[in-house]
C-alpha positions in Angstrom: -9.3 13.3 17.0 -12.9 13.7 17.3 -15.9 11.6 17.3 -17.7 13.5 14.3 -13.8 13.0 12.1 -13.8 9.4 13.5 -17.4 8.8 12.0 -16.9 10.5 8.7 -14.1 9.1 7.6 -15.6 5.6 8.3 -18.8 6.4 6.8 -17.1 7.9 3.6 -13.7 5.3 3.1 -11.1 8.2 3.4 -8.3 8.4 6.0 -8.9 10.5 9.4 -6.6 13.7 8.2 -9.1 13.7 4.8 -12.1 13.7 6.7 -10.5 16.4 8.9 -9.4 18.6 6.0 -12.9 18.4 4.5 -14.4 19.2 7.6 -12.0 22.1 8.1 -12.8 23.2 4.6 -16.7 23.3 5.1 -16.0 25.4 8.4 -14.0 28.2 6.7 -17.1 28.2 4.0 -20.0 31.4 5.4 -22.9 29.5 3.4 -23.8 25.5 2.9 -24.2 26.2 -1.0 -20.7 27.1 -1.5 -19.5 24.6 -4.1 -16.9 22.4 -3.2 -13.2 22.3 -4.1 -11.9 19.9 -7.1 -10.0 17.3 -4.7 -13.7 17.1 -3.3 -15.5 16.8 -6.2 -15.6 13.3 -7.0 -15.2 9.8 -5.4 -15.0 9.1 -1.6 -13.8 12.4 -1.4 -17.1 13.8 -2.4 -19.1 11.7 0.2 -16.9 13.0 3.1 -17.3 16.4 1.9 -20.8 15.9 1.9 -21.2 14.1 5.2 -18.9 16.8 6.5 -21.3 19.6 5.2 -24.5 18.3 7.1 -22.3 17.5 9.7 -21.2 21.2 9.7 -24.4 23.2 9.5 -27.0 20.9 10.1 -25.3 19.0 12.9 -28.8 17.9 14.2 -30.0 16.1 11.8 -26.3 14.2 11.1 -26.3 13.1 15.3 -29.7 11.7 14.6 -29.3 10.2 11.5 -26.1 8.2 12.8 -28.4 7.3 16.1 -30.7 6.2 13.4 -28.5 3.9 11.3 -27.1 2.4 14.5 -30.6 1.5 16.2 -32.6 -0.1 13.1 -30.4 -3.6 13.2 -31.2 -3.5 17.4 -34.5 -2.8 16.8 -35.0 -5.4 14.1 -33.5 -7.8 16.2 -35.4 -7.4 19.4 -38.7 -7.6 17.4 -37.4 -10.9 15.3 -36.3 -12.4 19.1 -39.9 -11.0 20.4 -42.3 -12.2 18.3 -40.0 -15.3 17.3 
């Protein structure tokens, strides 16, 4: 199982073999607009599709964005511990 399958499906509340099958979906899709299928269109479904989409063509921006969300509580505690 992979890291970016892993992260989705934690991010989104689905199982791993969801967050698989919407990435595997998005891959087999030739253009980012493409809608998305009905078991994707709604719920926690329909945030994994979506984190599977940037994940997919903008991959980027989603390995930043995760670095992101992970170093703003480290950051915030280093200044609260610096300037304390």
């Amino acid at each position: 199982m992979s890291l970016t399958v892993t992260i989705i499906a934690k991010l989104s509340g689905v199982d791993t073999a969801t967050a698989r099958r919407a990435l595997d979906t998005v891959a087999a899709f030739d253009e980012p607009q493409a809608d998305a299928p009905a078991e994707f269109s709604h719920g926690a479904q329909a945030r994994c599709y979506a984190f599977a989409t940037i994940a997919e063509f903008r991959p980027v921006f989603f390995w930043v964005g995760i670095i992101a969300v992970a170093a703003i509580p480290v950051l915030l505690v280093i200044k609260v511990l610096h300037h304390g």
